[in-house]
N, C-alpha and C positions, 0 to 999 in steps of 0.2 A: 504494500500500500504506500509505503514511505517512498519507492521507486515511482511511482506516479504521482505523487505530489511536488517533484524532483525533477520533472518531465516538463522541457521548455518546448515554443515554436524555434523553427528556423526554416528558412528557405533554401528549398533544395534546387539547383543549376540543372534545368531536362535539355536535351536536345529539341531544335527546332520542332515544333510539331508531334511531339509526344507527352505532353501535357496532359491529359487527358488519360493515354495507357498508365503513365506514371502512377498518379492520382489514383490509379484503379488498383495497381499494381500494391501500392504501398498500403492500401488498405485491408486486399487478402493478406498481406504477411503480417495481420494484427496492429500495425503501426495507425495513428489518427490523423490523418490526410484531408489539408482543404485545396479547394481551388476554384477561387471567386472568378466566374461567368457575364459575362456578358452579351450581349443578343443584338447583331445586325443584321438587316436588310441585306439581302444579295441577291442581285439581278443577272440571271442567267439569260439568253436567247428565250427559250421560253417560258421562261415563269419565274419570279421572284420568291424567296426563299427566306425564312428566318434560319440565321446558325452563330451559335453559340461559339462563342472563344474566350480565348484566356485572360481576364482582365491584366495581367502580370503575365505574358508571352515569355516562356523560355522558364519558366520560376510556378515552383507547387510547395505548397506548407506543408511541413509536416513537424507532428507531435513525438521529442523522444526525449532520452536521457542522451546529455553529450558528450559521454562516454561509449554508447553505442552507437556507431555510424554503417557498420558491415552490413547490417541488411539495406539499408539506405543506399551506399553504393553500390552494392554487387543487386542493385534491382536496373534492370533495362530501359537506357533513355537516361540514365542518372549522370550528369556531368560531375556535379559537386555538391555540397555542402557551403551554403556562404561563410565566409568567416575571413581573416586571418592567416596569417601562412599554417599554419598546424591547429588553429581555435576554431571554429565555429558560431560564431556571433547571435545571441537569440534575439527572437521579437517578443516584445514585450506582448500579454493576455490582450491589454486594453485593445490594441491597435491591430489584433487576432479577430476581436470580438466587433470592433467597430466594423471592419470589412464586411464580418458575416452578416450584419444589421444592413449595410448599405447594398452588398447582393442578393439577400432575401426580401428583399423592399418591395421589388418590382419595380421600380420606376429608374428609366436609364440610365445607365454611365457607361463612360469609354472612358481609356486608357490613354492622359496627354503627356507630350513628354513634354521637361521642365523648358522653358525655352527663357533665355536668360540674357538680358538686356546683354549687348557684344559681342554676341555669338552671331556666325556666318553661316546661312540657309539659302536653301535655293527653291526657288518656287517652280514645282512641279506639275500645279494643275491649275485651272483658272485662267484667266485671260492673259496673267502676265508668266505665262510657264515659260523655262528657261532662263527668268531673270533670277543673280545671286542679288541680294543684299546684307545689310545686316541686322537684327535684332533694334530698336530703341527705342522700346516700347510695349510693354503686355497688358493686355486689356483683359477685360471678362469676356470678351468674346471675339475678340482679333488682335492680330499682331502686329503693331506699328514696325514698316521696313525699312529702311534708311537704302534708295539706290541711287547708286554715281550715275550721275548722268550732264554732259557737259562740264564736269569738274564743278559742280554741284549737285546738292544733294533733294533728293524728295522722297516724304515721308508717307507711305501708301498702306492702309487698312487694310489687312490681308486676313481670310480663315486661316486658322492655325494648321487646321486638315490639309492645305495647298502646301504648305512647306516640308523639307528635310534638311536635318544638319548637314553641311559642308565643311570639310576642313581646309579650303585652299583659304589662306588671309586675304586675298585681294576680290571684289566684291567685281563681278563681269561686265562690262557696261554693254548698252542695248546697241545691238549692229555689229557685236564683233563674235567673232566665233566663240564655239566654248573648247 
């Protein structure tokens, strides 16, 4: 009993797209496995489709002592163990418990990534795809761009969904190749 009150969360590293077997997998071998869901829209040719994915893509909870890790890794699809060179890092109950409230709710959420005033993106979708600029500005619901343009700059209202991070520093101006 003492071994279960002694039993933290931590995030397990799966391989691309086995989220879900993981999840499945770790719960036959007795271990306490979450993996908060989320539900979008997909539009096929012919017919549109509710499907469920990962709200945390690549990452599944699981409940153990941090001393025992062997069933954890040698389960299939398991990269890692978050942590530490050699530790394992836990997540705290509260922040276990809050996800579970917020994926049992029904009411939607997606998965954003942090997008951080001076970081370099490139806009992928939308009218202005293929232009880089950079970050200078997060909104509740768009992202202020900063793009060069005549060695001046303009500041353009973008969905956050049209972007991905870039690593080149220098920001592409419109007319020249990429």
């Amino acid at each position: 009993m003492t071994d279960l009150l002694n039993a933290q969360w931590f995030a397990v590293h799966v391989r691309s797209r086995h989220e879900k077997s993981v999840h499945t997998a770790l719960n036959e071998k007795g271990l306490e496995s979450f993996l908060p869901l989320h539900t979008q829209r997909r539009r096929w040719a012919d017919r549109n489709k509710s499907v469920e994915f990962p709200l945390f893509p690549n990452y599944v909870f699981c409940r153990h002592l941090p001393s025992v890790r062997v069933p954890i890794l040698s389960t299939p699809g398991v990269i890692g163990i978050v942590g530490t060179r050699h530790q394992p890092l836990p997540i705290s109950d509260t922040e276990i418990d809050a996800l579970r409230v917020v994926s049992s709710s029904g009411l939607p959420c997606l998965p954003l990534p942090e997008f951080v005033v001076g970081k370099n993106v490139r806009v992928v979708d939308g009218p202005l795809a293929g232009i880089t600029g950079v970050v200078t500005d997060v909104r509740k619901n768009s992202l202020v761009v900063g793009i060069t343009l005549l060695q001046r700059s303009v500041a353009v209202d973008i969905d956050p969904a049209w972007v991905r991070f870039v690593t080149s520093p220098e920001p592409r101006r419109i007319g020249t190749a990429a």
